[in-house]
The first five atom37 places (N, CA, C, CB, O) and aatype in JSON, in Angstrom:
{
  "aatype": [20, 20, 20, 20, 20, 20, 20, 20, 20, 20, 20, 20, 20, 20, 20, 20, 20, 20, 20, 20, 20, 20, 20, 20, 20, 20, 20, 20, 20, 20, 20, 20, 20, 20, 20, 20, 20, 20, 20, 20, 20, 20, 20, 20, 20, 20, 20, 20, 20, 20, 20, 20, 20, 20, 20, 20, 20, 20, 20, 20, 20, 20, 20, 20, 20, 20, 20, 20, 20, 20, 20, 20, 20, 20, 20, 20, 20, 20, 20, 20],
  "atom_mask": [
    [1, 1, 1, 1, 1],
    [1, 1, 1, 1, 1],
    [1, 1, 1, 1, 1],
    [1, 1, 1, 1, 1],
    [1, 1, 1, 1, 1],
    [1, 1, 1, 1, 1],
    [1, 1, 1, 1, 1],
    [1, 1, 1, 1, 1],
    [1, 1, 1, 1, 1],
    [1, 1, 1, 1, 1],
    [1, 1, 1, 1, 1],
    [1, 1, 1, 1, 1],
    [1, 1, 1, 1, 1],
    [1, 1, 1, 1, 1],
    [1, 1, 1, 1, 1],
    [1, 1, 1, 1, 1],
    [1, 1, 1, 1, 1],
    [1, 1, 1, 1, 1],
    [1, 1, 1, 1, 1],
    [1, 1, 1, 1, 1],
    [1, 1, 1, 1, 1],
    [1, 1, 1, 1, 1],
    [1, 1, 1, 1, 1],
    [1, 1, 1, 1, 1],
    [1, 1, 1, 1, 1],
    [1, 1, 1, 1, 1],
    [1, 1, 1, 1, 1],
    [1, 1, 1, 1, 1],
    [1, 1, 1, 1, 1],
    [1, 1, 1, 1, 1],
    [1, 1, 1, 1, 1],
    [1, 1, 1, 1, 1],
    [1, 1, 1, 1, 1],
    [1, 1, 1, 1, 1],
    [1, 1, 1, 1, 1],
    [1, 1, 1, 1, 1],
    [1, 1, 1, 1, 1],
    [1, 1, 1, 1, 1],
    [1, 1, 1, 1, 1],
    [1, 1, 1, 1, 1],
    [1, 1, 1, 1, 1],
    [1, 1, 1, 1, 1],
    [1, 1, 1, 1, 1],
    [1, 1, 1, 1, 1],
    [1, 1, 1, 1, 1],
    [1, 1, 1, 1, 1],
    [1, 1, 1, 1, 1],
    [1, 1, 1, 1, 1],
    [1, 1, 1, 1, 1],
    [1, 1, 1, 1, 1],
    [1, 1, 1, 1, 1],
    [1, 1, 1, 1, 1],
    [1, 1, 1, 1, 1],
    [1, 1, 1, 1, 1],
    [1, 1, 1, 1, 1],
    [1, 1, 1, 1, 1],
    [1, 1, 1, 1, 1],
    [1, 1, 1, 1, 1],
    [1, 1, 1, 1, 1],
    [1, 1, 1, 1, 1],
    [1, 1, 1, 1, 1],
    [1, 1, 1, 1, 1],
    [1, 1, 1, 1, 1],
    [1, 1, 1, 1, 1],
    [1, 1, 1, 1, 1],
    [1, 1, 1, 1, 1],
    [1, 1, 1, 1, 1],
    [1, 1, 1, 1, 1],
    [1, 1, 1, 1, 1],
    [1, 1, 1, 1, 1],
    [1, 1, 1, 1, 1],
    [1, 1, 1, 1, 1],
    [1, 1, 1, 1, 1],
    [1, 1, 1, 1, 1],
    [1, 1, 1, 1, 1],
    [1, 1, 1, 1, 1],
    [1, 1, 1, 1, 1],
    [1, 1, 1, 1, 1],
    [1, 1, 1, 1, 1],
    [1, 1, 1, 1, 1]
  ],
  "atom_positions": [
    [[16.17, 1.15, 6.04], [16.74, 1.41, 4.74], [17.61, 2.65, 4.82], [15.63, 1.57, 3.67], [17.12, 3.7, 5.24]],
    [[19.16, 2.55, 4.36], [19.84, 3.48, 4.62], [19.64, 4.31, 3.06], [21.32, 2.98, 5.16], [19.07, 3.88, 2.05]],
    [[20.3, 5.58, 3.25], [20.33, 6.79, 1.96], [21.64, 7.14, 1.72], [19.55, 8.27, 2.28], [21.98, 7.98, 0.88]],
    [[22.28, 6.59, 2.33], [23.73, 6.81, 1.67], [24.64, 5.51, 1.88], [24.54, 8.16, 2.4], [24.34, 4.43, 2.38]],
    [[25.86, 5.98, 1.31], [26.87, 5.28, 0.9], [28.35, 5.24, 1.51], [26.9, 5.64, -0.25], [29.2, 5.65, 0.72]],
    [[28.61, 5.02, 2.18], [29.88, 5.24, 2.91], [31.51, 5.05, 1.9], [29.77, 4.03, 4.24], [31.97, 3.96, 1.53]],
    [[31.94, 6.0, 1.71], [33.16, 5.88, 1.14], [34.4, 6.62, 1.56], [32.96, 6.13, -0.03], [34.35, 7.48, 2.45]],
    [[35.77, 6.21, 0.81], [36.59, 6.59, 1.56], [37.61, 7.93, 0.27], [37.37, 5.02, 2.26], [37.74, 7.76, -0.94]],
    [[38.02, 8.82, 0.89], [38.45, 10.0, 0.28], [39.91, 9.8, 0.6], [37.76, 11.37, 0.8], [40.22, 9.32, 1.69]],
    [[40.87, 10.17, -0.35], [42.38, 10.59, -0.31], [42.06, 11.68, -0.03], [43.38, 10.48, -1.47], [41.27, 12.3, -0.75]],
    [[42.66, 12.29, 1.24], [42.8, 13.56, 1.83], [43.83, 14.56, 0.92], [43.33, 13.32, 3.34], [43.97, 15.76, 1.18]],
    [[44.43, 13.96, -0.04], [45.27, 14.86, -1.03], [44.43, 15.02, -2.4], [46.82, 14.13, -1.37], [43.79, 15.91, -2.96]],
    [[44.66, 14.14, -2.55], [43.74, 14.51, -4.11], [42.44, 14.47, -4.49], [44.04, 13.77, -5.09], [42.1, 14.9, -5.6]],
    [[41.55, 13.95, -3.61], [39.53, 13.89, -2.99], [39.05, 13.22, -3.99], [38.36, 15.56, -2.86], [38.02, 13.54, -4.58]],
    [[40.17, 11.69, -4.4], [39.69, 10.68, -5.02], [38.95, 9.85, -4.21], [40.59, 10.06, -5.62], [39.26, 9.56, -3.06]],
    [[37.89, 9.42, -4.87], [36.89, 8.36, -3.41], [36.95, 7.05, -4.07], [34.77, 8.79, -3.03], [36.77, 6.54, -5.17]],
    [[37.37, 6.69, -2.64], [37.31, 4.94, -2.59], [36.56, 4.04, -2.08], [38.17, 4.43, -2.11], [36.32, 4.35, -0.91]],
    [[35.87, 2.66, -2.51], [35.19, 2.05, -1.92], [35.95, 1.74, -0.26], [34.88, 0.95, -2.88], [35.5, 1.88, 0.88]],
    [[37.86, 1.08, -1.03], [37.63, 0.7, 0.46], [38.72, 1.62, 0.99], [37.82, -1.03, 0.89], [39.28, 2.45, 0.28]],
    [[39.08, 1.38, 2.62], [39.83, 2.41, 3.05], [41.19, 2.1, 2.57], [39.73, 2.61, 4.5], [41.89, 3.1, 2.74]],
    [[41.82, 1.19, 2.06], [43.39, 0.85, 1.95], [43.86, 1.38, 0.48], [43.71, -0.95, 2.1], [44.95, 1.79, 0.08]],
    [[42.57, 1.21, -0.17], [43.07, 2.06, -1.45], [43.28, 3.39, -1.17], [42.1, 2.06, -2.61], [44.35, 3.9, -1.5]],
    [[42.1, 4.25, -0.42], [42.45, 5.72, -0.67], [43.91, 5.59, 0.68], [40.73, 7.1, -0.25], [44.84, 6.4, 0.65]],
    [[43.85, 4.76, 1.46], [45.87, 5.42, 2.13], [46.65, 4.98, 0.88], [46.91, 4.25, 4.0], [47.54, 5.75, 0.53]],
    [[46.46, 3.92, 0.19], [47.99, 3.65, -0.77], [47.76, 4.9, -1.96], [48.1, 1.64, -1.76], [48.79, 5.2, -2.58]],
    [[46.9, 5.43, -2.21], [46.02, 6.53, -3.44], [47.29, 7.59, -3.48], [44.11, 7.52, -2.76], [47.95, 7.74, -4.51]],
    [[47.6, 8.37, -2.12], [48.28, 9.43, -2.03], [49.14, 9.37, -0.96], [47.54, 10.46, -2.01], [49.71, 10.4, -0.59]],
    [[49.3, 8.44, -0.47], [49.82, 8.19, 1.13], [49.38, 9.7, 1.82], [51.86, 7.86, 1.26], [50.35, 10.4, 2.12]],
    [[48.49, 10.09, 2.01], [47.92, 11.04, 2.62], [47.16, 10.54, 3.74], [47.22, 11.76, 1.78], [47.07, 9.32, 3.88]],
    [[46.47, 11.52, 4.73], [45.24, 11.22, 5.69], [44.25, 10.76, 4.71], [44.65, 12.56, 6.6], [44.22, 11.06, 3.52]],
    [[43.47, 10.03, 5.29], [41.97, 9.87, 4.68], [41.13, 10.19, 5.35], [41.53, 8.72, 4.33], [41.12, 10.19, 6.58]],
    [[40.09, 10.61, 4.45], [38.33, 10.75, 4.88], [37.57, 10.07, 4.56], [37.59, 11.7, 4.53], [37.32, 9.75, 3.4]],
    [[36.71, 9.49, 6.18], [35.89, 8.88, 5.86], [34.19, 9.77, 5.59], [36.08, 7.86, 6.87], [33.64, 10.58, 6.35]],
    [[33.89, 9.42, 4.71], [32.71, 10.56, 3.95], [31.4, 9.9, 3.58], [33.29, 11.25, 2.39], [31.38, 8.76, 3.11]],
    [[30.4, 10.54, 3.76], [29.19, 9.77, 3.31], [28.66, 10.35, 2.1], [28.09, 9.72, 4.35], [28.77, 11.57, 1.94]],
    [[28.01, 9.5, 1.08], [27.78, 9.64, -0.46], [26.13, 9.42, -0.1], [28.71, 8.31, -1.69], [25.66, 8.41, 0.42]],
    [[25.44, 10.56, -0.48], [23.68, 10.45, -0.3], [23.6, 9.6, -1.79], [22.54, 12.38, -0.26], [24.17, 9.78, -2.86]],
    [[22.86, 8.87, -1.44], [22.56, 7.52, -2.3], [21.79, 8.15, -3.44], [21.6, 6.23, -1.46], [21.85, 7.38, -4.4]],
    [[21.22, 9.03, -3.68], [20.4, 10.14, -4.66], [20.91, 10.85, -5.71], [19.93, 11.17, -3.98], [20.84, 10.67, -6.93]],
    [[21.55, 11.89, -4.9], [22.25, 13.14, -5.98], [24.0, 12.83, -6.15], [22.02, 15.04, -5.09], [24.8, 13.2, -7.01]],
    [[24.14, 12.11, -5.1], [26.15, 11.6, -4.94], [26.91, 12.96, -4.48], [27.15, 11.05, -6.94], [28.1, 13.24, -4.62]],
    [[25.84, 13.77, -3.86], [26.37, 14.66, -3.04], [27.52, 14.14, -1.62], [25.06, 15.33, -2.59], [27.3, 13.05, -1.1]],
    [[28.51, 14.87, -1.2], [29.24, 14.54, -0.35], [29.03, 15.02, 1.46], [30.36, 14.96, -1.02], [28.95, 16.23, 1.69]],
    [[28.98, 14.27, 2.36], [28.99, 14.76, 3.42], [29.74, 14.15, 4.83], [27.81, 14.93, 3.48], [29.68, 12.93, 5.0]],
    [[30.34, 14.86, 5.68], [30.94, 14.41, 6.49], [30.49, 14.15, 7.9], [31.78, 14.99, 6.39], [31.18, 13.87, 8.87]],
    [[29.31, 14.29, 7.82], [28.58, 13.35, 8.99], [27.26, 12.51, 8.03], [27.78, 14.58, 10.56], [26.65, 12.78, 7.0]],
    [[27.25, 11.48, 8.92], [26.47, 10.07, 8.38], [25.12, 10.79, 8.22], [26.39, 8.53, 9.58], [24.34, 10.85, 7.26]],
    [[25.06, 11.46, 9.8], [23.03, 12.1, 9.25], [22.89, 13.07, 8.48], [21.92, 12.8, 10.45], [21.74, 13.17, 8.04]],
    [[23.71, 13.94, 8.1], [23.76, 15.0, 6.7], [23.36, 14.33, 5.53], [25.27, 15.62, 6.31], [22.5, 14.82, 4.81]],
    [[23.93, 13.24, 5.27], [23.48, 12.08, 3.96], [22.61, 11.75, 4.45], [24.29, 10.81, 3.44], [21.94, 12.66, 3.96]],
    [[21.87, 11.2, 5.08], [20.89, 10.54, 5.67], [19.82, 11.41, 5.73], [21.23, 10.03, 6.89], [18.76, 10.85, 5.42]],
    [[19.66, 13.07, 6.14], [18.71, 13.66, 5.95], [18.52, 14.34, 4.03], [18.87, 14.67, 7.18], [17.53, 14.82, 3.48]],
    [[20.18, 14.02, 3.42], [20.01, 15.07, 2.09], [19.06, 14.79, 1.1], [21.25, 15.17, 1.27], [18.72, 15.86, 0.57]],
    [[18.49, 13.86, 0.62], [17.74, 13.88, -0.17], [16.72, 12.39, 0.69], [18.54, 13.84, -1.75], [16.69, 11.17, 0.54]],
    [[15.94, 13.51, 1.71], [15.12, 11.74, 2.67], [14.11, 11.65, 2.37], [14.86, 11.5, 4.37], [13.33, 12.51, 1.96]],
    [[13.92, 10.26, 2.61], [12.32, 9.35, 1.85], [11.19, 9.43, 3.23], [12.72, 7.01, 1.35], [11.08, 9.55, 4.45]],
    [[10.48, 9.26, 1.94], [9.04, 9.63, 2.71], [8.49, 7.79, 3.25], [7.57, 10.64, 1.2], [8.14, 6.88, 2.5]],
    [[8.6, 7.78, 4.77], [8.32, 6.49, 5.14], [6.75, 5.94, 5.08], [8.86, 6.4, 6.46], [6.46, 4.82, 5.5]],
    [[5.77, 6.86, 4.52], [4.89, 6.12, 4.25], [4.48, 5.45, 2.94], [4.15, 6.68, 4.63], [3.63, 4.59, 2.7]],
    [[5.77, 6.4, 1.82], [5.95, 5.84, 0.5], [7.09, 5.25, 0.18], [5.78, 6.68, -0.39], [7.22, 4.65, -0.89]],
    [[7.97, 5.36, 0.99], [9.24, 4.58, 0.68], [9.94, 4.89, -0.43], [9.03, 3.26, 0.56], [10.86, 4.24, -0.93]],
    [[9.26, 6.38, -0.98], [9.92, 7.03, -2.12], [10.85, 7.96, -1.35], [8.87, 7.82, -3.18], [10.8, 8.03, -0.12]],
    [[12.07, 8.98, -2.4], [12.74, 10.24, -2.25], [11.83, 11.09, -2.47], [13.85, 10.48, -3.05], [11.28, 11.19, -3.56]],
    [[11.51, 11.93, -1.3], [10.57, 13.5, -1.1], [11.25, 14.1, -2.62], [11.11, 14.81, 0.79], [12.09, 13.53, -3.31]],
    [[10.91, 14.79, -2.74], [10.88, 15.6, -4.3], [11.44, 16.92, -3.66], [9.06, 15.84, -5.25], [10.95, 17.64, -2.79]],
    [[12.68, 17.03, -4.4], [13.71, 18.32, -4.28], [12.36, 19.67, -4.91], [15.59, 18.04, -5.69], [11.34, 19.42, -5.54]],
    [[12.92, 21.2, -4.38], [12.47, 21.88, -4.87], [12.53, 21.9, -6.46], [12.81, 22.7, -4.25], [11.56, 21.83, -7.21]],
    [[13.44, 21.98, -6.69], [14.37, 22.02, -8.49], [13.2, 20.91, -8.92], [16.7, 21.18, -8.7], [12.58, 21.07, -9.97]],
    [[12.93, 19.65, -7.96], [12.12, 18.8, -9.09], [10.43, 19.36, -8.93], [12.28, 16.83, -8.71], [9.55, 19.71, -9.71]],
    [[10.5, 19.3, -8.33], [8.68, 20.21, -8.17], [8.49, 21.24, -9.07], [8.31, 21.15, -6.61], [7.35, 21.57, -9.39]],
    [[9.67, 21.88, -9.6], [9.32, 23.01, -10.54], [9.12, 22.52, -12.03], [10.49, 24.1, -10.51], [8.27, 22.8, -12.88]],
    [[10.45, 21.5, -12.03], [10.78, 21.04, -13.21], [9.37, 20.53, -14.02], [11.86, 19.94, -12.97], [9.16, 20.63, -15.23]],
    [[8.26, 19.81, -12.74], [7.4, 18.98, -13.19], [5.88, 19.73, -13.32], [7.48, 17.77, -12.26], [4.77, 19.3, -13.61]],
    [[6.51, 21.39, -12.86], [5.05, 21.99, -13.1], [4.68, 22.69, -11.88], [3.89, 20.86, -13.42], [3.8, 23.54, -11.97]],
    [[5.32, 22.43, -10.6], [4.7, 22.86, -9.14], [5.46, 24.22, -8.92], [5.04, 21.63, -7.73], [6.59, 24.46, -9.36]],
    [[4.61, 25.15, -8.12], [5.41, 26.24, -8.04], [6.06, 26.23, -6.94], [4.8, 27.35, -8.18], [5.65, 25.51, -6.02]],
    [[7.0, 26.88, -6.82], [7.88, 26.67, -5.74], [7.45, 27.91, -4.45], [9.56, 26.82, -6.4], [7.3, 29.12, -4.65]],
    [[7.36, 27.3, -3.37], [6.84, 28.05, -2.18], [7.63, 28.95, -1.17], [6.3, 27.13, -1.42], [8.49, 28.39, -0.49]],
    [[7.37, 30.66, -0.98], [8.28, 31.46, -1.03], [7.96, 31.71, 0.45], [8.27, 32.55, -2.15], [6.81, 32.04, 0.75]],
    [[9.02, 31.56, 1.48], [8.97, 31.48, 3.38], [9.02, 33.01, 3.1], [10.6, 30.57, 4.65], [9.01, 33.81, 4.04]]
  ]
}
């Protein structure tokens, strides 16, 4: 099960496109190809950056719980 989303960026204006021919006709610019974490729709430019940004717990097959949400729900947040 993947965690992100592969999409494509106009290198001029960092409109994202599903596919790659829209973002070259978008701006006739370079494009980026960019990965979208399937979670928050945070942006990243390597596949395992999305893939680790918001990662599931394989014995629950849930999304691990961000710090921000552990607080939100009552847990205190743990100080390294």
């Amino acid at each position: 099960m993947t965690n992100h989303k592969v999409k494509f960026q106009c290198g001029e204006c960092g409109e994202l496109h599903t596919f790659e021919d829209d973002a070259h006709e978008c701006c006739r610019p370079e494009v980026l190809e960019v990965y979208v974490c399937g979670r928050c729709q945070s942006l990243h430019l390597e596949e395992a950056e999305a893939e680790k940004c918001c990662e599931v717990d394989p014995s629950l097959g849930l999304p691990l719980a961000t710090p921000q949400e552990l607080e939100a729900a009552g847990q205190e947040r743990m100080f390294i």
